[in-house]
C-alpha positions in Angstrom: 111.7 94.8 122.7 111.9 98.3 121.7 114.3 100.5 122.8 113.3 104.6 123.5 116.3 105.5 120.4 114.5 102.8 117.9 111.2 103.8 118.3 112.2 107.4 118.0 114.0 106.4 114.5 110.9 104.3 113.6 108.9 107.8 114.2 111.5 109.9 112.1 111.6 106.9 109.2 107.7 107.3 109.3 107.7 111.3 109.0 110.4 111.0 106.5 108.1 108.5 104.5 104.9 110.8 104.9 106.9 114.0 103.4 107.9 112.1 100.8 104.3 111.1 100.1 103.2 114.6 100.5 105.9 115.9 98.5 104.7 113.7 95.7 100.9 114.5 96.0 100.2 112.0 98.5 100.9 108.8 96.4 104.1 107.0 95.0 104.8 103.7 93.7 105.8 101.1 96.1 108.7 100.5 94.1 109.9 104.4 94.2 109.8 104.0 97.6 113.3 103.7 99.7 111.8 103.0 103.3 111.8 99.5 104.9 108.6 97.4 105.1 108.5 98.2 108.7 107.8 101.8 108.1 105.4 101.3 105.3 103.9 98.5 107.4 103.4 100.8 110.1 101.8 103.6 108.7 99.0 100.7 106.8 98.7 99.5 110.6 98.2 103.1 112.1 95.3 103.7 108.8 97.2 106.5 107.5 98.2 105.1 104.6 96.7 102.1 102.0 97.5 100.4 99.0 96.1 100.9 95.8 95.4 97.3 94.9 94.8 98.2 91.2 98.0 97.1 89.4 99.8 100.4 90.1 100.6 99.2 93.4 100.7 103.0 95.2 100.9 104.0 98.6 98.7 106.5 99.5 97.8 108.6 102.2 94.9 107.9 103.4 93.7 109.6 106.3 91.5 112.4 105.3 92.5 114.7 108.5 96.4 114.0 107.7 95.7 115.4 104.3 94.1 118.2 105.3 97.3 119.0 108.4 99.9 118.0 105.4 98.2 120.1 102.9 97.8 117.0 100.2 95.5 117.5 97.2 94.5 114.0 95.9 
């Protein structure tokens, strides 16, 4: 069960991860990535992010509104 301070910390880990994708034009390698699998997990759960299943394994942002809130050009 999931305690008010870790679901906070889950939240932070998840804007953390989507700054760093917006910092980086919305995408980055999986492997450039420092955040657990739970956080990338859960933003590919929530549809605001995907995989590019085309060998370069990126994450991207994928949710159009986001982009357009976060200012990302892709």
């Amino acid at each position: 069960m999931k305690t008010k301070t870790s679901t906070k910390k889950s939240a932070d880990n998840s804007n953390a991860c989507l700054l760093f994708l917006k910092n980086r034009g919305g995408k980055a390698r999986l492997s450039e990535l420092t955040f657990s699998q739970t956080v990338i997990q859960d933003l590919i759960t929530k549809e605001i992010a995907k995989v590019n299943p085309f060998g370069n394994s990126k994450l991207l942002i994928q949710n159009s509104k986001l982009k357009r809130l976060m200012g990302v050009c892709t």
